[in-house]
N, C-alpha and C positions, 0 to 999 in steps of 0.2 A: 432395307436390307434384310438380310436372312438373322433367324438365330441358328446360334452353332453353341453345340454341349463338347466337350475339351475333355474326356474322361481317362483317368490316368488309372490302369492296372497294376499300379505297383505297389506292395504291402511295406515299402520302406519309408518310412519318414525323411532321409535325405536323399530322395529316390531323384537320377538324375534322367527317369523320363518322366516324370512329373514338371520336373524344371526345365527339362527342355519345351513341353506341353504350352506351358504357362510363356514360354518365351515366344514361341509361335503362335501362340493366342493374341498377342499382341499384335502383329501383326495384322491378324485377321480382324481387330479392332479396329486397326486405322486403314482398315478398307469398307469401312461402314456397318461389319456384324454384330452383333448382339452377342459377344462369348459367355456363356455359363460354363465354369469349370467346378469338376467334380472328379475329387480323388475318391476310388473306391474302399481304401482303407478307411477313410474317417466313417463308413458307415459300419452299423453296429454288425461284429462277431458274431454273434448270437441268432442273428436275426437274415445272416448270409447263410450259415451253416447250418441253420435249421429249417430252410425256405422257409420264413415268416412272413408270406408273401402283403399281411396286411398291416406289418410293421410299419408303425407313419413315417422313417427314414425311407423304407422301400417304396412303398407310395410317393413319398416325394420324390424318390428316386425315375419311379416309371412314369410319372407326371412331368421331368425332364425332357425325357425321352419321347415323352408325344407333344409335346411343344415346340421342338427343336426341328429346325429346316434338314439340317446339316450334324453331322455327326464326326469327331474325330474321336477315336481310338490308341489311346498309347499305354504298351505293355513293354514290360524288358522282359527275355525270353528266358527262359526255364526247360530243362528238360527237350529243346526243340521245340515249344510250343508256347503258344501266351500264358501267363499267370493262373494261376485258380483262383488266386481273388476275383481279376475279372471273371473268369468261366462262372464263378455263384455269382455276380452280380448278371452276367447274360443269362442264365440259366430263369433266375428271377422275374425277369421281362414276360412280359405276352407273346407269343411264338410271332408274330407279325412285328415286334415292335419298330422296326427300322424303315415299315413299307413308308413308300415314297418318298425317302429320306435318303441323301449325299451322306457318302460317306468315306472318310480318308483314314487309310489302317496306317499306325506307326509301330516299329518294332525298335527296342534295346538289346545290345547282346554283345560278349564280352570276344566273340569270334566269328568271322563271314562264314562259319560251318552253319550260323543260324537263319543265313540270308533266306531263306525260304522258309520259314516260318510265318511270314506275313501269305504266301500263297497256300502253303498245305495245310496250316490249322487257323489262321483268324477267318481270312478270305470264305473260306466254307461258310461258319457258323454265320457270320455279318449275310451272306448270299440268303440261306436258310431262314434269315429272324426278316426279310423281305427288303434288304434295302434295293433302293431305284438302282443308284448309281454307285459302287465302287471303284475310288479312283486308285488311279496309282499310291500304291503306299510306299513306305519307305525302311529301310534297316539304315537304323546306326550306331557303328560302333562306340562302346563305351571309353573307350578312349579318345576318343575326335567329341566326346561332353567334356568340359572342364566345370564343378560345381564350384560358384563363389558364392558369398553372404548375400549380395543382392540379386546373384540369378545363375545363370553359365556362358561359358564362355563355349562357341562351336567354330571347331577348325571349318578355316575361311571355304573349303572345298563343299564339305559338308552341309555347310551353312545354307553356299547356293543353290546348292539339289535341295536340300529343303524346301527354302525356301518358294521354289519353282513347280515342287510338288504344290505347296499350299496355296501358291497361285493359281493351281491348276481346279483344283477344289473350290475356291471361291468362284472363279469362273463359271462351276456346274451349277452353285449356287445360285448364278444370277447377279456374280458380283462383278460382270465384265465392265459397268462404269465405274466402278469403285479403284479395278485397276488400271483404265485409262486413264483417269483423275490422277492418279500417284504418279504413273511413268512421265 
C-alpha cells in the first residue's frame, strides 16, 4: 500500500482539524496505508518564520514529503484562506514538492461563506508545488466537529461525505483492493 503524510495547519493545540485529521487517518490505516501524521505547529517558530530551510525539523519535515505516495492537507480557514502556519510550512518545501504525488485538500471553517477556500487559495498553491492528482477536497463546518478527550464526534451527514471523499483518494492511491476488501 501507499504511504500518506496527514498534515494538519492548525496552530491550536485543541484544533478540531487536527482531530478530525487523526480520525480519518484511521481510516485510511485500515485500508492498508502507511499514515505519517504531522501537525505543523509542533515544528519549531523560529525555524518557520525565519525560512531555516536547514533546520533538522524542516528537513525532517521535506524528507516527509518526498517519501509519501499520497498527501492530505487540513487547515481551518482564516481570513478566507488556509492558515499561515501552513503557507510557512509550503513556502519551506522545494517548488516541486508534491510532483507525482495524490493529494486530498480539507478545509475547517466556522461559516459556508468559507466553502471555497479549498478551490481559490489551497487548490492553486498544491497545483503549483506539482501534485499529480488533486482530489476532491472537502469543507467542514466547525460545528458538525464535536471535540471529545478521545477524539470527535462528526455529524452522521458529514461523516459520509467525508468519508467518501477519502475513499475517493485512497483509490487514486492504488487502494482499490484495500477498499473492496472492507465493503
Amino acid at each position: 500500500m501507499s504511504t500518506v503524510l496527514s498534515v494538519s495547519g492548525s496552530p491550536s493545540a485543541t484544533s478540531r482539524t487536527a482531530r478530525l485529521l487523526r480520525d480519518l487517518d484511521s481510516r485510511l490505516t485500515a485500508q492498508g496505508h502507511e499514515v505519517i501524521p504531522l501537525d505543523v505547529r509542533t515544528l519549531p517558530a523560529e525555524a518557520l518564520l525565519h525560512a531555516d530551510f536547514g533546520h533538522p525539523a524542516i528537513v525532517r519535515a521535506t524528507e516527509l514529503f518526498r517519501r509519501a505516495d499520497g498527501v492530505v492537507i487540513g487547515s481551518p480557514v482564516y481570513k478566507a484562506a488556509y492558515s499561515g502556519l501552513l503557507k510557512s510550512l509550503l513556502d519551506l518545501l522545494p517548488q516541486y514538492a508534491l510532483t507525482g504525488k495524490t493529494v486530498l485538500p480539507l478545509v475547517t471553517g466556522g461559516s459556508t461563506a468559507h466553502v471555497l477556500a479549498i478551490d481559490y487559495a489551497l487548490r492553486p498553491v498544491l497545483s503549483s508545488m506539482g501534485a499529480a492528482h488533486i482530489t476532491q477536497g472537502w469543507f467542514v463546518l466547525d460545528e458538525h466537529i464535536t471535540v471529545q478527550e478521545d477524539g470527535v464526534v462528526i455529524e452522521p451527514g458529514t461523516r459520509e461525505a467525508l468519508e467518501q471523499v477519502v475513499d475517493q483518494f485512497s483509490a487514486a492511491l492504488g487502494g482499490r483492493e484495500a477498499l473492496e476488501a472492507a465493503a
